[in-house]
PDB file with one MODEL, atoms N, CA, C and O in Angstrom:
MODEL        1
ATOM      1  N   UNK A   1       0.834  -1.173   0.000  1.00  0.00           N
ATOM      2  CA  UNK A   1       0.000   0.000   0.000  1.00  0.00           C
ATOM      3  C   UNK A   1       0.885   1.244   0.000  1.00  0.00           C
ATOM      4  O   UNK A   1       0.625   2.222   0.701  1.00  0.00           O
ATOM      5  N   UNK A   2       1.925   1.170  -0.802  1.00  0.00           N
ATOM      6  CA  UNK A   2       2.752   2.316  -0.722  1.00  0.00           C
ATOM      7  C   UNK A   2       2.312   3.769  -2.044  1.00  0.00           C
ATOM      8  O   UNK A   2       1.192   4.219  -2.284  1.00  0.00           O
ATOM      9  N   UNK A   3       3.438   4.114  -2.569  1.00  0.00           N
ATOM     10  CA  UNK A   3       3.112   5.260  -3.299  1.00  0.00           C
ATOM     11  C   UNK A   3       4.005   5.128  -4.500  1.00  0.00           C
ATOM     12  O   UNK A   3       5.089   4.587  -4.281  1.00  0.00           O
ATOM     13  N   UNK A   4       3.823   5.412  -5.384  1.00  0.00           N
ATOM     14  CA  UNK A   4       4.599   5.522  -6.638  1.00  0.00           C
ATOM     15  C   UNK A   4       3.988   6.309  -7.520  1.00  0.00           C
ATOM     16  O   UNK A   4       2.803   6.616  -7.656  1.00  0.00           O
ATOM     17  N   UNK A   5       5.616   6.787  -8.496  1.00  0.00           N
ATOM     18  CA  UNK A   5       5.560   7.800  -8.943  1.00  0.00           C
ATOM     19  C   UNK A   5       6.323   7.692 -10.274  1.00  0.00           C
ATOM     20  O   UNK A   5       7.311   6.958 -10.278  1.00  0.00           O
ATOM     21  N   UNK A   6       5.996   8.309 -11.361  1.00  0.00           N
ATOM     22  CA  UNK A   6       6.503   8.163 -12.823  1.00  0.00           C
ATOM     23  C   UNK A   6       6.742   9.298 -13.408  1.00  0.00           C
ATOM     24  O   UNK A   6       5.891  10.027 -13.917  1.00  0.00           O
ATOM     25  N   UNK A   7       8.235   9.543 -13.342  1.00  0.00           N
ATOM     26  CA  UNK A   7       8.621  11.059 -14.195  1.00  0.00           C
ATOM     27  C   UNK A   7       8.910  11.047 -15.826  1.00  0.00           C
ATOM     28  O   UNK A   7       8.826  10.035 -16.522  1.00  0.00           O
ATOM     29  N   UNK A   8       9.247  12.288 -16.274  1.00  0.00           N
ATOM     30  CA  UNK A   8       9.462  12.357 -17.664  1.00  0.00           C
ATOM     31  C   UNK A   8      10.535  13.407 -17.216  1.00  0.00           C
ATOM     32  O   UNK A   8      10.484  14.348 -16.425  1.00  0.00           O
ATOM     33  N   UNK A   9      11.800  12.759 -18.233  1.00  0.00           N
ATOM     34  CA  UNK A   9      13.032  13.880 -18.045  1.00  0.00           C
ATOM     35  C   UNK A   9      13.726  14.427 -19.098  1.00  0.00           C
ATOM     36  O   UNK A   9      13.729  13.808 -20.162  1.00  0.00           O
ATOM     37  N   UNK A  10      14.356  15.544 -18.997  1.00  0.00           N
ATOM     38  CA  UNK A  10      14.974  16.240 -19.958  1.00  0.00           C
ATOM     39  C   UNK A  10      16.784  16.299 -19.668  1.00  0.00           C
ATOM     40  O   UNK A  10      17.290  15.886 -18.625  1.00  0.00           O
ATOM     41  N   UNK A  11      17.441  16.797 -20.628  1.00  0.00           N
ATOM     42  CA  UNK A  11      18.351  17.168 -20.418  1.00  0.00           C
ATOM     43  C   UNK A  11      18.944  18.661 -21.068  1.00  0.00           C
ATOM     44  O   UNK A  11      18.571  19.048 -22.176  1.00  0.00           O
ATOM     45  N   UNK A  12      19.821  19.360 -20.305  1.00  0.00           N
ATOM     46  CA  UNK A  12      19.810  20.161 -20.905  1.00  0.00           C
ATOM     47  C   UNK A  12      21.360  21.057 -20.127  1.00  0.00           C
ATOM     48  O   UNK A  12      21.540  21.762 -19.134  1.00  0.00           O
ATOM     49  N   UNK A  13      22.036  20.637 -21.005  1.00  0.00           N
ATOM     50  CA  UNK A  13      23.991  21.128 -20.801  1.00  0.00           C
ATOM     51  C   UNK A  13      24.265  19.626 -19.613  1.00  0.00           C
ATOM     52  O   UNK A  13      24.326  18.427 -19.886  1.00  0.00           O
ATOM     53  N   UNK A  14      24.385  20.375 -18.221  1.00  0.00           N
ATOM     54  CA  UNK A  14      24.793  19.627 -17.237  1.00  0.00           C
ATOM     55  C   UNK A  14      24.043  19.645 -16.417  1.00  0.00           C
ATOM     56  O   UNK A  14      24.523  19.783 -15.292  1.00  0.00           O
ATOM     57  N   UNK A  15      22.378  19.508 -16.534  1.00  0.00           N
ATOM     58  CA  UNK A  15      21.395  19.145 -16.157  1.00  0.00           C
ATOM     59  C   UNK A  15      20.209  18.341 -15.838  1.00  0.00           C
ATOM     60  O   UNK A  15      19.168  18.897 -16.186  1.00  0.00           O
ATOM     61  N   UNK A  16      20.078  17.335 -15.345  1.00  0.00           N
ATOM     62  CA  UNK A  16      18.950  16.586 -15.839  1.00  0.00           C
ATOM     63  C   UNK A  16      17.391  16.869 -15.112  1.00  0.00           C
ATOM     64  O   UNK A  16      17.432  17.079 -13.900  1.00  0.00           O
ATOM     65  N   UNK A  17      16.382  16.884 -15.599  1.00  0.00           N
ATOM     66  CA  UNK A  17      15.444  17.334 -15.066  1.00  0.00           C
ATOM     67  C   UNK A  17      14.502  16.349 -15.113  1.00  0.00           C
ATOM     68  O   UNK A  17      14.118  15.940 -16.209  1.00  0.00           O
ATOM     69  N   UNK A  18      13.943  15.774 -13.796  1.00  0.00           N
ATOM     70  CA  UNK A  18      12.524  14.793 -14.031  1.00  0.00           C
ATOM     71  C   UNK A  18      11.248  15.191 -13.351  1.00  0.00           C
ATOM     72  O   UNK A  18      11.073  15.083 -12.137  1.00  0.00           O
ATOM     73  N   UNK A  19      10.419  15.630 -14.149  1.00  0.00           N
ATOM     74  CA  UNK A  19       8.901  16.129 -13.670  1.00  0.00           C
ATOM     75  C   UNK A  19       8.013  14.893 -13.539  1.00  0.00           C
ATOM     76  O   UNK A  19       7.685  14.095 -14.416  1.00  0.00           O
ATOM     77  N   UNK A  20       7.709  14.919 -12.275  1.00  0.00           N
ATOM     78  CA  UNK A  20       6.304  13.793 -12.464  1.00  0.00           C
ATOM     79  C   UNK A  20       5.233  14.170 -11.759  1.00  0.00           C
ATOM     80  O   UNK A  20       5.466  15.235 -11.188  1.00  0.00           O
ATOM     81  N   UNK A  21       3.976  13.689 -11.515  1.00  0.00           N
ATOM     82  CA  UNK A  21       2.734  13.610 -11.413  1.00  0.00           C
ATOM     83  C   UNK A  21       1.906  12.793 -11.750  1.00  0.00           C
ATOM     84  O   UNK A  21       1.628  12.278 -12.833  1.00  0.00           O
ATOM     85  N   UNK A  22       1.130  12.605  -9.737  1.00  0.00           N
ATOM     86  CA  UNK A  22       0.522  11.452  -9.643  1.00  0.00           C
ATOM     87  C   UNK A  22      -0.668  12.117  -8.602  1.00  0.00           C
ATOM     88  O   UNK A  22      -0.901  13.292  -8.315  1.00  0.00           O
ATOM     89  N   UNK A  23      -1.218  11.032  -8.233  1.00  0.00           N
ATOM     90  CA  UNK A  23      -2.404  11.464  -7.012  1.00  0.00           C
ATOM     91  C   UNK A  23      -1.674  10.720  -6.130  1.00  0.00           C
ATOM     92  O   UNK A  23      -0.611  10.138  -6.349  1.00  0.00           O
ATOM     93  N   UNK A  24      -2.698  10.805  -4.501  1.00  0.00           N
ATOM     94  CA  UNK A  24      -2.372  10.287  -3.370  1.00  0.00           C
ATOM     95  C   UNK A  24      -3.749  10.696  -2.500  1.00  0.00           C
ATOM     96  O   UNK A  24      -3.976  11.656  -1.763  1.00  0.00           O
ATOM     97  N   UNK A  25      -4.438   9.733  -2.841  1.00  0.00           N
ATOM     98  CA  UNK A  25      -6.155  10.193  -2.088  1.00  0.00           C
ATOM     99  C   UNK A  25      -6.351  11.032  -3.459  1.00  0.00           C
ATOM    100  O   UNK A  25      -5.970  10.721  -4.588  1.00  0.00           O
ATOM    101  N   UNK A  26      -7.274  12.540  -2.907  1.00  0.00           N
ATOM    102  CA  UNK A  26      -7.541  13.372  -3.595  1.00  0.00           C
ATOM    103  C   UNK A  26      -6.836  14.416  -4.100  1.00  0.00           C
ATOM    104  O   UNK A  26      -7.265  15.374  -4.743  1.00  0.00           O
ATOM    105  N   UNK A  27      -5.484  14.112  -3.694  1.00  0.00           N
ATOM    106  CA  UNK A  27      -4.554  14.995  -3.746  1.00  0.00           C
ATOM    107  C   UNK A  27      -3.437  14.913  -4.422  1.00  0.00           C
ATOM    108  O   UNK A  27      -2.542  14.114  -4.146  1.00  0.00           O
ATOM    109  N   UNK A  28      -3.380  16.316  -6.025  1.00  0.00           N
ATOM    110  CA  UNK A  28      -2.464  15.741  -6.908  1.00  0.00           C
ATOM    111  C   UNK A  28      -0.999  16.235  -6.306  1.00  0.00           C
ATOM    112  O   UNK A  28      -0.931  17.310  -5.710  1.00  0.00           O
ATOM    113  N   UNK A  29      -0.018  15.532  -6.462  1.00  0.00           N
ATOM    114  CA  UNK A  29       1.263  15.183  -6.102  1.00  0.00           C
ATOM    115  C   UNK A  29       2.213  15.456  -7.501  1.00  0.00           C
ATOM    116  O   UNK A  29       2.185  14.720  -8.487  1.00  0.00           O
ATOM    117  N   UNK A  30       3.078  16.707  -7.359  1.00  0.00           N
ATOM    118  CA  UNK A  30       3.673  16.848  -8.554  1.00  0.00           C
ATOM    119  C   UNK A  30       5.665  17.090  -7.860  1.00  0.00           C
ATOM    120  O   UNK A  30       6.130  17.653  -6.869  1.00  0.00           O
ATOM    121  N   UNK A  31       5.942  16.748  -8.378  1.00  0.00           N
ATOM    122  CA  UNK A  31       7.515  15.505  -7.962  1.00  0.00           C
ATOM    123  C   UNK A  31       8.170  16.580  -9.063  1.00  0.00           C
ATOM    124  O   UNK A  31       7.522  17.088  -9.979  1.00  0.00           O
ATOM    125  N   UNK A  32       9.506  16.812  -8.804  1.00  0.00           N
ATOM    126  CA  UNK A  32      10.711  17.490  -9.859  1.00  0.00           C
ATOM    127  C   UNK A  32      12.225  16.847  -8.973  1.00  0.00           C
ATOM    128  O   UNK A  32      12.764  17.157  -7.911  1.00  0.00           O
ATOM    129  N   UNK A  33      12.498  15.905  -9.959  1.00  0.00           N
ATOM    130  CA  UNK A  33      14.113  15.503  -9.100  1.00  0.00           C
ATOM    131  C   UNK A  33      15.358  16.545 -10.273  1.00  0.00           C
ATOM    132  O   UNK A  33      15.113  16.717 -11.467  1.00  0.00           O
ATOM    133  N   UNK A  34      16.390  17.001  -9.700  1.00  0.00           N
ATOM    134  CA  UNK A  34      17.243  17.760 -10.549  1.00  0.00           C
ATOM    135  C   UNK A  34      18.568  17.036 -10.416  1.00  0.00           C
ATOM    136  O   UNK A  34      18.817  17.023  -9.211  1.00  0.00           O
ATOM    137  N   UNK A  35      19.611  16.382 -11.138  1.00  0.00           N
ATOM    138  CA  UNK A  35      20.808  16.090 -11.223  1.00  0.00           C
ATOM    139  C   UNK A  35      21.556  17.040 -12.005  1.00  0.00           C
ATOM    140  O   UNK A  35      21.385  17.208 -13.213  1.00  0.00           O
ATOM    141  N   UNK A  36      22.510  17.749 -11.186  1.00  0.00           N
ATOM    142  CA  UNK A  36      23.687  18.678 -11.900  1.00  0.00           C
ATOM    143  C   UNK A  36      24.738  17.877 -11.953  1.00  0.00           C
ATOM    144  O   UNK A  36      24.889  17.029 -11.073  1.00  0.00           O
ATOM    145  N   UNK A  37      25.504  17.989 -12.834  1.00  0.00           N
ATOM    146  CA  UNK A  37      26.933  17.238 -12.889  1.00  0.00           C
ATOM    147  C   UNK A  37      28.046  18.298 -13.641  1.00  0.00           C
ATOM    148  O   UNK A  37      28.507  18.195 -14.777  1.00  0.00           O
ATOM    149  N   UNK A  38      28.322  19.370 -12.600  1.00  0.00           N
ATOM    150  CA  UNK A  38      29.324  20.858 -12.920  1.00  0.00           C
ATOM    151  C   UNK A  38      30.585  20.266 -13.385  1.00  0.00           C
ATOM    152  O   UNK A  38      31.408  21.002 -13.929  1.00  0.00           O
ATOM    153  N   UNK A  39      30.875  18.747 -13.196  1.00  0.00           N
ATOM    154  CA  UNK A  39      32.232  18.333 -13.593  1.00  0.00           C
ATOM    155  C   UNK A  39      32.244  16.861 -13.551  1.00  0.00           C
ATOM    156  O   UNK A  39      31.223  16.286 -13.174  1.00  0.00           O
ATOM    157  N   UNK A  40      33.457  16.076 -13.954  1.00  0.00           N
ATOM    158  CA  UNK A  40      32.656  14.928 -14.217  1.00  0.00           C
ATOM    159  C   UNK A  40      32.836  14.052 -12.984  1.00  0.00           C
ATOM    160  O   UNK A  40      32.491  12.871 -12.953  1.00  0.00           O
ATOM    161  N   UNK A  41      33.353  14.653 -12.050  1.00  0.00           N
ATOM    162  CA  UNK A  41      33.361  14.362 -10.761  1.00  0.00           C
ATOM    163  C   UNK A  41      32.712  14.568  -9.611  1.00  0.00           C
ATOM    164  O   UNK A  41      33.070  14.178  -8.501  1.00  0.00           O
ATOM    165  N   UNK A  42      31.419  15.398  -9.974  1.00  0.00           N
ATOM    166  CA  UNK A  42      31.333  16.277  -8.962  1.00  0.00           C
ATOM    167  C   UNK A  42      29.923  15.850  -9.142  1.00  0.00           C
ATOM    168  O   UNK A  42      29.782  15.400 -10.280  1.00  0.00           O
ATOM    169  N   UNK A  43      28.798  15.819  -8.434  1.00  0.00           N
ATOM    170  CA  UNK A  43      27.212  15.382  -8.513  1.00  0.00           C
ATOM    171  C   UNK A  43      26.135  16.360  -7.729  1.00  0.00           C
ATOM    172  O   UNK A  43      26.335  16.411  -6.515  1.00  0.00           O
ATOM    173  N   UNK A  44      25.129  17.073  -8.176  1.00  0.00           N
ATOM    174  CA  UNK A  44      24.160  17.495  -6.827  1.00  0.00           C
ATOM    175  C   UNK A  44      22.795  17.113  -7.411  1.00  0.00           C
ATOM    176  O   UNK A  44      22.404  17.302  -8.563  1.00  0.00           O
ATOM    177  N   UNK A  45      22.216  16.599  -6.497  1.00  0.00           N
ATOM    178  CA  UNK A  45      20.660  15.811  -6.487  1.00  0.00           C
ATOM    179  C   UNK A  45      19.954  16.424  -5.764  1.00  0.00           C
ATOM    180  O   UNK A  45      20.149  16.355  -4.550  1.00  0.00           O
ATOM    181  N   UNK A  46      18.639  17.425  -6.430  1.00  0.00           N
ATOM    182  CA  UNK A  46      17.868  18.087  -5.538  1.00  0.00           C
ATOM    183  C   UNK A  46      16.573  17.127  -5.931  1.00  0.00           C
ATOM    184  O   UNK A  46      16.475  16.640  -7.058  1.00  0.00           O
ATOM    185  N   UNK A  47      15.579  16.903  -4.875  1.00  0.00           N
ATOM    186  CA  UNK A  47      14.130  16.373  -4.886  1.00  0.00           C
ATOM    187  C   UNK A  47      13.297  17.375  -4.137  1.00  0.00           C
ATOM    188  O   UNK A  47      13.531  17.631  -2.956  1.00  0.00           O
ATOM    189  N   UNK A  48      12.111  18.070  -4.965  1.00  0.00           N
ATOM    190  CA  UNK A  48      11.358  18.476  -4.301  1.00  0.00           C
ATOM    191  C   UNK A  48       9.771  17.978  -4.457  1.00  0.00           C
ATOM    192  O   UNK A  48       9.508  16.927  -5.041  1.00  0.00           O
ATOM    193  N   UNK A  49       8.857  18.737  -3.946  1.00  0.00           N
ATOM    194  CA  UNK A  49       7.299  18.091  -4.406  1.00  0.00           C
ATOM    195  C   UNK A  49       6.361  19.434  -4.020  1.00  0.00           C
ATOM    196  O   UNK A  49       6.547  20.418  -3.304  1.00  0.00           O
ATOM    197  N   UNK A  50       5.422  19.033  -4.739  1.00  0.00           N
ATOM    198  CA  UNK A  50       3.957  20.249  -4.586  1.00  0.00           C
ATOM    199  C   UNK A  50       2.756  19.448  -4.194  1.00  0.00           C
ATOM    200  O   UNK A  50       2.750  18.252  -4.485  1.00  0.00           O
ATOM    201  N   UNK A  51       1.902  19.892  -3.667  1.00  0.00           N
ATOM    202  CA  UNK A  51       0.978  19.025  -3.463  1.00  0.00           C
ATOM    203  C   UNK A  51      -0.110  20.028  -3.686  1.00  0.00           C
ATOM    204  O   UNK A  51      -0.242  21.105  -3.106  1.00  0.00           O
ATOM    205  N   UNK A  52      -0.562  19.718  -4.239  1.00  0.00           N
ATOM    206  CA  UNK A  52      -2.536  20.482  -5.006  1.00  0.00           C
ATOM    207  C   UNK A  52      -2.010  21.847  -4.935  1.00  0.00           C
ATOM    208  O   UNK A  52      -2.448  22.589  -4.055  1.00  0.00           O
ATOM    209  N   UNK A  53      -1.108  22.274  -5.771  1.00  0.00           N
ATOM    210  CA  UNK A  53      -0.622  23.483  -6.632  1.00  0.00           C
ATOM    211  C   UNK A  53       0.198  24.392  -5.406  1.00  0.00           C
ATOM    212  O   UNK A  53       0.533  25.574  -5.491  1.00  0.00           O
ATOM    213  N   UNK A  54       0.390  23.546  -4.353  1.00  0.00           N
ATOM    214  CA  UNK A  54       1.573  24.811  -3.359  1.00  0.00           C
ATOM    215  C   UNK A  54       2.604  24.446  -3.835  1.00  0.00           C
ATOM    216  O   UNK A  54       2.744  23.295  -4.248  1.00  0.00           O
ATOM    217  N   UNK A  55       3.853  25.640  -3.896  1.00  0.00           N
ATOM    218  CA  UNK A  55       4.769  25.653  -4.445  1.00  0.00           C
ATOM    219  C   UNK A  55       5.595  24.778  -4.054  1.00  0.00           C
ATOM    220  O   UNK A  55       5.342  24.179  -3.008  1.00  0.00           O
ATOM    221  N   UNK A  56       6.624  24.522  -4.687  1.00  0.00           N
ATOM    222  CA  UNK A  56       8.051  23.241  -4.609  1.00  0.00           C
ATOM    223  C   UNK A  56       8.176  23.834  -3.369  1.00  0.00           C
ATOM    224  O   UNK A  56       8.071  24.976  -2.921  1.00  0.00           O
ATOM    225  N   UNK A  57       8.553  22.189  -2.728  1.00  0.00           N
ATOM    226  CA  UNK A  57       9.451  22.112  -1.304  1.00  0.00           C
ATOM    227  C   UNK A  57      10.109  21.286  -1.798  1.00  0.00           C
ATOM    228  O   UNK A  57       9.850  20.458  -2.672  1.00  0.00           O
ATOM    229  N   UNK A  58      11.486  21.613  -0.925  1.00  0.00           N
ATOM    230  CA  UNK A  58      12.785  21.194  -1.153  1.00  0.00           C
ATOM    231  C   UNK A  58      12.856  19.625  -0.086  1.00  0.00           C
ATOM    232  O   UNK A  58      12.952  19.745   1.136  1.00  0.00           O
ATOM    233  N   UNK A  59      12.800  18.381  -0.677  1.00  0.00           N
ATOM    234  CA  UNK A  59      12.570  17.806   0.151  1.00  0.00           C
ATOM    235  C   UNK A  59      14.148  17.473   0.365  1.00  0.00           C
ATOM    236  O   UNK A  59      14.295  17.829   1.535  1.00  0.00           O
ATOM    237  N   UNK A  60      15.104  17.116   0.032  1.00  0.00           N
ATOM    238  CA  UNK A  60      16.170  16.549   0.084  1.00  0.00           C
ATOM    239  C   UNK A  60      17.232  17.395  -1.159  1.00  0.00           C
ATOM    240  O   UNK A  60      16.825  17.995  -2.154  1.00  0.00           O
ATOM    241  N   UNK A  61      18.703  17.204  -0.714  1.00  0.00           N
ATOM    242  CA  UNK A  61      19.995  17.686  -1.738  1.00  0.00           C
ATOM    243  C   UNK A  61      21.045  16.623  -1.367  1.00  0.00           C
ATOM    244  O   UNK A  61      21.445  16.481  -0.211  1.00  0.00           O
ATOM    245  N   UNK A  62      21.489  15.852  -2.455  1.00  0.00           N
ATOM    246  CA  UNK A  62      22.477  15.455  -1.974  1.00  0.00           C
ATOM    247  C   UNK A  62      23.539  15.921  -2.917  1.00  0.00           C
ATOM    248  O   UNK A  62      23.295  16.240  -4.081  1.00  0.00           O
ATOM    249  N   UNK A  63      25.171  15.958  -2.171  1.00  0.00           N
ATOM    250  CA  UNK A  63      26.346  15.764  -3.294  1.00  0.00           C
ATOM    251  C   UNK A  63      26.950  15.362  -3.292  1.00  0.00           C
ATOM    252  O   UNK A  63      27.644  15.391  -2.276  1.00  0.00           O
ATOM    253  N   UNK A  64      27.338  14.578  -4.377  1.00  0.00           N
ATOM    254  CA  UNK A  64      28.586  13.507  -4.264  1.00  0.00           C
ATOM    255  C   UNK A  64      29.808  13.848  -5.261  1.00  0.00           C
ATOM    256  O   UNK A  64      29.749  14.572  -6.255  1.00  0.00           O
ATOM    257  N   UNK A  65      30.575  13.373  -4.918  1.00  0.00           N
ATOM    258  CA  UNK A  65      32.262  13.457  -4.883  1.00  0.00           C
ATOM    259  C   UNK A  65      32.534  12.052  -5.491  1.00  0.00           C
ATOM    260  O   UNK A  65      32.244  10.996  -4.929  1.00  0.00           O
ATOM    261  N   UNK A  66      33.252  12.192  -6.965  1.00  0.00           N
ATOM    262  CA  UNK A  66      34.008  10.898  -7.167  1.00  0.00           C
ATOM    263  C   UNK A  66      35.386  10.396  -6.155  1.00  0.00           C
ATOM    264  O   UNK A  66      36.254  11.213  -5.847  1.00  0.00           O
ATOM    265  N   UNK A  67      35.427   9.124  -5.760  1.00  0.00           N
ATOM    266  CA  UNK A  67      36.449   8.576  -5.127  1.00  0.00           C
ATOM    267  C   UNK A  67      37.697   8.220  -6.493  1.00  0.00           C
ATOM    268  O   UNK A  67      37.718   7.539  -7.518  1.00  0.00           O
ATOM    269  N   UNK A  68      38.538   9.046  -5.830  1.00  0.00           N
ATOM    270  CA  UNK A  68      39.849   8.529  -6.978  1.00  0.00           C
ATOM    271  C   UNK A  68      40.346   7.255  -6.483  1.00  0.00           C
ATOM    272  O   UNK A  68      40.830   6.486  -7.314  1.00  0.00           O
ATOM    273  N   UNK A  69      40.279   6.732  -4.629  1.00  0.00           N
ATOM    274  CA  UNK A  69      40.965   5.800  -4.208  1.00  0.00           C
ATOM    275  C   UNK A  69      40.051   4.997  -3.192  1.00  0.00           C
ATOM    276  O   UNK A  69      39.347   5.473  -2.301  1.00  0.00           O
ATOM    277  N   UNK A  70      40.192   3.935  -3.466  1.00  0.00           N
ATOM    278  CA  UNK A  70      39.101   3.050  -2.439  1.00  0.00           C
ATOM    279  C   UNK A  70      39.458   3.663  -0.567  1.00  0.00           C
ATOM    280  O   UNK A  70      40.561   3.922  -0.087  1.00  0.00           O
ATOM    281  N   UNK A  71      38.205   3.730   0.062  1.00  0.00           N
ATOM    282  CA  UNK A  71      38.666   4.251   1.465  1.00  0.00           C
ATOM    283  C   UNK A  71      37.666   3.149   1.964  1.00  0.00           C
ATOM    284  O   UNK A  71      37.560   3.107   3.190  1.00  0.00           O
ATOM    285  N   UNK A  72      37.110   2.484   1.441  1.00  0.00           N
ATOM    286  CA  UNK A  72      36.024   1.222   1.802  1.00  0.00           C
ATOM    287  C   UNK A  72      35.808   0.048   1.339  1.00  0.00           C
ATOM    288  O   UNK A  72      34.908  -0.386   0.620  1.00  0.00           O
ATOM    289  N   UNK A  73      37.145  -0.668   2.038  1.00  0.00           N
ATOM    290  CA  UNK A  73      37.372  -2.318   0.846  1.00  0.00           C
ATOM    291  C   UNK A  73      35.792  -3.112   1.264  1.00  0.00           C
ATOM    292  O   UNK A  73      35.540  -4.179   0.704  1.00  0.00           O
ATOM    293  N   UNK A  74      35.019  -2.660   2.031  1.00  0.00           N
ATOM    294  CA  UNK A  74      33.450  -3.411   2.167  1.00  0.00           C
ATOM    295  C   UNK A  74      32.871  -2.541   0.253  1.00  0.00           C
ATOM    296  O   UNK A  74      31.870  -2.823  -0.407  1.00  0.00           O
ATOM    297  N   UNK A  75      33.407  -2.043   0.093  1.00  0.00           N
ATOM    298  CA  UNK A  75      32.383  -1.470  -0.941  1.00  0.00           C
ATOM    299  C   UNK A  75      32.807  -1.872  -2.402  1.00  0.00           C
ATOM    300  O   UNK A  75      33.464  -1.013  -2.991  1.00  0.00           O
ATOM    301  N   UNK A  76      32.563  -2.934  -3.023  1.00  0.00           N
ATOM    302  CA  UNK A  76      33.096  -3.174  -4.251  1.00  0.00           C
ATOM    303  C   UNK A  76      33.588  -2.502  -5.562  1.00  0.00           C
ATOM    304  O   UNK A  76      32.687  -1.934  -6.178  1.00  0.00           O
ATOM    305  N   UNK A  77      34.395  -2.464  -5.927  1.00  0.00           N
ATOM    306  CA  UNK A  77      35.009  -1.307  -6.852  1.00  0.00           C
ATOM    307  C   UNK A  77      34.864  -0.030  -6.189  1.00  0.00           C
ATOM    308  O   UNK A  77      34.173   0.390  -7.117  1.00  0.00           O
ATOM    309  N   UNK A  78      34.903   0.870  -5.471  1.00  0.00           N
ATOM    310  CA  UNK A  78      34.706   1.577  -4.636  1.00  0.00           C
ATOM    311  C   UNK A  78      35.477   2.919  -5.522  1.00  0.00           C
ATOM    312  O   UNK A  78      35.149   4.066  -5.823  1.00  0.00           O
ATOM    313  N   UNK A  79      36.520   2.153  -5.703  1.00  0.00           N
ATOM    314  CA  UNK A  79      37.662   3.375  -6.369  1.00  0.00           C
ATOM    315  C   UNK A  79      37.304   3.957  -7.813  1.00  0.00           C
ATOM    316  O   UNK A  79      37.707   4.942  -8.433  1.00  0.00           O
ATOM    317  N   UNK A  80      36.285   2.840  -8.125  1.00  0.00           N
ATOM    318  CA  UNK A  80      36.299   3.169 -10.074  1.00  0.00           C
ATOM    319  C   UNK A  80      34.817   4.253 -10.165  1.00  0.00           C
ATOM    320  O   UNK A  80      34.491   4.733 -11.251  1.00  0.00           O
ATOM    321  N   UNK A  81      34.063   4.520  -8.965  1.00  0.00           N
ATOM    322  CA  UNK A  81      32.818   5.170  -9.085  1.00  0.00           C
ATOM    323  C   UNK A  81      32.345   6.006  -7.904  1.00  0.00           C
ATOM    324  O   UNK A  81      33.275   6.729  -7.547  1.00  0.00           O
ATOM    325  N   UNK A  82      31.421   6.157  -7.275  1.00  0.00           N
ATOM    326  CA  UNK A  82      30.625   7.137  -6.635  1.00  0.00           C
ATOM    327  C   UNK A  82      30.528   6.322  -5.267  1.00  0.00           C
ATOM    328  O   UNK A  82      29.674   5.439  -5.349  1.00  0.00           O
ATOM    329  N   UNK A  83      30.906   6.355  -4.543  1.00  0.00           N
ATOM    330  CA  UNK A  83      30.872   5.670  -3.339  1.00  0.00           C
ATOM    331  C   UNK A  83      29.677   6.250  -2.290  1.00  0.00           C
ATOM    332  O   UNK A  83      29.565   7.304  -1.664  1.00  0.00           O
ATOM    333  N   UNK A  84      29.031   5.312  -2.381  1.00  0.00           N
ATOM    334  CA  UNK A  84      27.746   5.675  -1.467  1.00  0.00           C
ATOM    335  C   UNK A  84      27.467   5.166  -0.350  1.00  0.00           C
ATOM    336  O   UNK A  84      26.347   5.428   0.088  1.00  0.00           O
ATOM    337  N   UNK A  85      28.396   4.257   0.496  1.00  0.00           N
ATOM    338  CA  UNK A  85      28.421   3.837   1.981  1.00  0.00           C
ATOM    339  C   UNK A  85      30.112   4.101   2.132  1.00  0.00           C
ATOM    340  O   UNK A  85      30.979   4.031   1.260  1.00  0.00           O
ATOM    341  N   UNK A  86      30.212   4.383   3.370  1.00  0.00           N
ATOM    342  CA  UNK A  86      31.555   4.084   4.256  1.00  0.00           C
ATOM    343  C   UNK A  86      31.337   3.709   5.633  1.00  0.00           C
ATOM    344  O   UNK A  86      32.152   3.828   6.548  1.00  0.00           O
ATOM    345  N   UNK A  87      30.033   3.193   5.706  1.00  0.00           N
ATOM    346  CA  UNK A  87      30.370   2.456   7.258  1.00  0.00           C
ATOM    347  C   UNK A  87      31.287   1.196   7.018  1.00  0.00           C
ATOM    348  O   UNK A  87      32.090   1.030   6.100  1.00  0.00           O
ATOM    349  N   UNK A  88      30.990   0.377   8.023  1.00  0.00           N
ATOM    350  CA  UNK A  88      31.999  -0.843   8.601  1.00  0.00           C
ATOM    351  C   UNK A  88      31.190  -1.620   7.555  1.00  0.00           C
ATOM    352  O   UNK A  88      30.169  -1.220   6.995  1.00  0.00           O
ATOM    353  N   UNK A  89      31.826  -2.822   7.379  1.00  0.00           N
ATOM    354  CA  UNK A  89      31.411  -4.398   6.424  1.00  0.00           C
ATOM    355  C   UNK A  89      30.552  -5.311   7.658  1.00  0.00           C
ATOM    356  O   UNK A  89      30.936  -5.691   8.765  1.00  0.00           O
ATOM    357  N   UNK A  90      29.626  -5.428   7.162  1.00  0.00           N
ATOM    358  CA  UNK A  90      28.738  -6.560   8.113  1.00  0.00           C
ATOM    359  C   UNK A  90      27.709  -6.238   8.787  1.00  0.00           C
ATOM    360  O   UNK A  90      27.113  -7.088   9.448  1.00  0.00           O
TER     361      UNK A  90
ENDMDL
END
């Protein structure tokens, strides 16, 4: 009984843009996720949402940093991509 949601995205330079819209009860639900990529190392992920035409809230930003060198042998290939855990293994 959860929620789901289906965007349509664009691109545009070092931008990606995904608009979606759905309901939830009576209430339409309109979703915009943004991926910047200023370098080819460098990442920012904004998610916001509207709900029955109030303006975007910022629900979340994240940014990520390419790893040039593994700092997390729990994390497989760690060094060749975007490392998204560094806790402990197990």
């Amino acid at each position: 009984m959860g929620w789901s949601n289906s965007a349509k995205g664009t691109v545009d330079g070092d931008t990606w843009t995904f608009d979606g819209e759905s309901t939830m009860g009576d209430k339409l639900i309109k979703t915009r996720s943004t991926i910047k990529t200023p370098s080819p190392d460098d990442a920012v992920m904004r998610s916001e949402v509207s709900v029955d035409g109030s303006p975007m809230t910022l629900l979340l930003e994240l940014k990520g940093t390419r790893v040039k060198e593994s700092v997390n042998s729990c994390v497989p290939h760690a060094s060749e991509g975007w490392l998204l855990s560094a806790s402990k293994c197990g």
